[in-house]
C-alpha beads as a LAMMPS data file, in Angstrom:
LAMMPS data file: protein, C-alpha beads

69 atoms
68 bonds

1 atom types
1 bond types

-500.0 500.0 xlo xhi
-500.0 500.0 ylo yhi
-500.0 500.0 zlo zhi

Masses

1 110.0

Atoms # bond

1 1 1 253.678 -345.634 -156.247
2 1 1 251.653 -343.155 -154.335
3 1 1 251.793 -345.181 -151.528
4 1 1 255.222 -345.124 -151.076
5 1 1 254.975 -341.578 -150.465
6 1 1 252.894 -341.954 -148.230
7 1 1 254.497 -344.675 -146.333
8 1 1 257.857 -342.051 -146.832
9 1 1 256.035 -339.215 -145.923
10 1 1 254.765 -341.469 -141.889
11 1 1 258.510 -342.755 -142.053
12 1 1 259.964 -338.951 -141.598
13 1 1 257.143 -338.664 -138.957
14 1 1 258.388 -341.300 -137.097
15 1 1 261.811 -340.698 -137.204
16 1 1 261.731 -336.976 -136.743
17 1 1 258.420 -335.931 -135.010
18 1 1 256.921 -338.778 -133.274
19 1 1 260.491 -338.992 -130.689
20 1 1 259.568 -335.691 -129.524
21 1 1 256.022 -336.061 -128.611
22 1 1 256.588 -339.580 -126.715
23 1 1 254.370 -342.638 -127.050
24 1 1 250.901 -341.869 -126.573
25 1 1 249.056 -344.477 -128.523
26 1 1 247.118 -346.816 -126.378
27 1 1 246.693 -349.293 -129.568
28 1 1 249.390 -351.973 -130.523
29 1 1 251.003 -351.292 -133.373
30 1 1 250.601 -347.507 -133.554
31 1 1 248.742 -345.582 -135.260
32 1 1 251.645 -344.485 -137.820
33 1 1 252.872 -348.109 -138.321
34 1 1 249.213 -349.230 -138.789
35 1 1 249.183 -346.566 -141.690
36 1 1 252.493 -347.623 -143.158
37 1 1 251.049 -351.806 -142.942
38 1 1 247.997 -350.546 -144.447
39 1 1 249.639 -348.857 -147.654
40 1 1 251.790 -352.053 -148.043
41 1 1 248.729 -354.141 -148.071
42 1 1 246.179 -352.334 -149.381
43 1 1 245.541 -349.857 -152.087
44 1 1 245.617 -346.031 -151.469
45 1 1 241.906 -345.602 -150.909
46 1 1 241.355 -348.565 -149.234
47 1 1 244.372 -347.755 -146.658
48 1 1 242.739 -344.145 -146.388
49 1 1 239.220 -345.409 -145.331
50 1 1 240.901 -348.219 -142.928
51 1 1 243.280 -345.732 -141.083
52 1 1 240.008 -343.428 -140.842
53 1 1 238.390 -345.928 -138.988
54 1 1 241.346 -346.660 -136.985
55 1 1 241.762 -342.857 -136.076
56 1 1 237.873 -343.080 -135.295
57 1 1 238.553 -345.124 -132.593
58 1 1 241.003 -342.939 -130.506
59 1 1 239.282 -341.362 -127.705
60 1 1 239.450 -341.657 -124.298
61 1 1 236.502 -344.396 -123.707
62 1 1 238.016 -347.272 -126.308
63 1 1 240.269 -349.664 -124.530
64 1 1 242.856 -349.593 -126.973
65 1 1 244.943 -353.337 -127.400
66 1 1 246.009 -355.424 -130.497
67 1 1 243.890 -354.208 -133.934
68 1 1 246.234 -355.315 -136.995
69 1 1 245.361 -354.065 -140.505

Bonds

1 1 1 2
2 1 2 3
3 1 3 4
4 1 4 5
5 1 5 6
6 1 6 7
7 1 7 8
8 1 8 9
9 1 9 10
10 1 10 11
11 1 11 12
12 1 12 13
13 1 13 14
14 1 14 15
15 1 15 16
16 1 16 17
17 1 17 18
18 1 18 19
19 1 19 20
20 1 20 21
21 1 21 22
22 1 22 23
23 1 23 24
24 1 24 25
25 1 25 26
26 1 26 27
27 1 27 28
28 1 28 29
29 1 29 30
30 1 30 31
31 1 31 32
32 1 32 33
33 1 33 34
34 1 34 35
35 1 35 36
36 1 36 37
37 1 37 38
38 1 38 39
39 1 39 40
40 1 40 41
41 1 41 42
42 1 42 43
43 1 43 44
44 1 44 45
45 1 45 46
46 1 46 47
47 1 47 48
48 1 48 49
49 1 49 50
50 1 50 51
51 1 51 52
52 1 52 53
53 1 53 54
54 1 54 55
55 1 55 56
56 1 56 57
57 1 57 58
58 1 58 59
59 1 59 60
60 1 60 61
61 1 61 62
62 1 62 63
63 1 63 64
64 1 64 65
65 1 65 66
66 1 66 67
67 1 67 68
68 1 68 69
């Protein structure tokens, strides 16, 4: 149930925010729909420590590509 928030919560973010600061994200799928696959598959703290990781790995010096959940 908490996870639905979330997802709810990165589903206003994508519709209202995200538009407005253009695609940026150098990884397939982005970041925000890697968090919303994440709470779907996993539980809360699980999806917390895997998008960590995930948002860990945006800098400048990693490639980017494909990284599923």
């Amino acid at each position: 149930m908490l996870g639905h928030l979330f997802i709810l919560l990165i589903k206003a973010y994508q519709r209202f925010l995200s538009p407005l600061l253009g695609q940026n994200c150098r990884f397939y799928p982005s970041c925000s729909q890697y968090a919303v696959e994440c709470f779907d598959k996993y539980s809360v703290p699980k999806s917390f420590i895997k998008i960590g990781a995930r948002l860990g790995k945006c800098h400048p010096w990693h490639p980017g590509g494909i990284d599923l959940p």
